[in-house]
C-alpha positions, 0 to 999 in steps of 0.5 A: 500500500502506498503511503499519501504524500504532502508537498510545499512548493514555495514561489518568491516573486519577483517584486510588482509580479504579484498579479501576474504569478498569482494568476499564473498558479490560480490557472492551473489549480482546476486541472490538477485538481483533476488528476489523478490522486489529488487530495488537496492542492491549495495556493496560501500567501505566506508574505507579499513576495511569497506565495505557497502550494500546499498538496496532498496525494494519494501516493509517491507515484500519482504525485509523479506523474502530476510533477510530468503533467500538463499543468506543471508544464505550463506553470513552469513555461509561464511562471518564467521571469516571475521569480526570484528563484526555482520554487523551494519543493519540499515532499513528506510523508507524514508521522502521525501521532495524537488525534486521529485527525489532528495529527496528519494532513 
């Protein structure tokens, strides 16, 4: 059984493109919540300058896949010249303790 997958990716824009990142990444959101093994994948602000994904998928392998998808290719291709840097990726698989549901993503 394979085990679900939480992943950040963190975007520092580059100063005045806020607007412009910002919908960027809103485009993509309807088809990667589409593929396959999306539990969750929701853009939060962190600052002005810093915008983040927070996914959640079903396995190692769906969020692969998702990594080769369409979407992720047209965000990179249109997100070019609105960064600072390439995005800060981060997956995890959780550790549960505690609550049931509280505990984990």
């Amino acid at each position: 059984m394979s085990q679900e997958v939480v992943v950040t990716a963190v975007f520092h824009l580059v100063p005045g493109k806020r607007e412009a990142l910002e919908a960027v990444l809103k485009s993509v959101i309807p088809d990667v919540h589409e593929e396959p093994g999306c539990l969750l994948y929701a853009l939060h602000e962190a600052d002005e300058n810093t915008l983040v994904f927070i996914e959640k998928w079903e396995s190692r392998e769906l969020l692969d896949a998702h990594q080769r998808a369409d979407a992720v290719a047209r965000l990179n291709a249109e997100a070019a010249g609105l960064l600072q840097s390439p995005p800060e990726v981060v997956t995890m698989s959780a550790l549960p303790c505690g609550h049931q549901t509280k505990g984990q993503l």
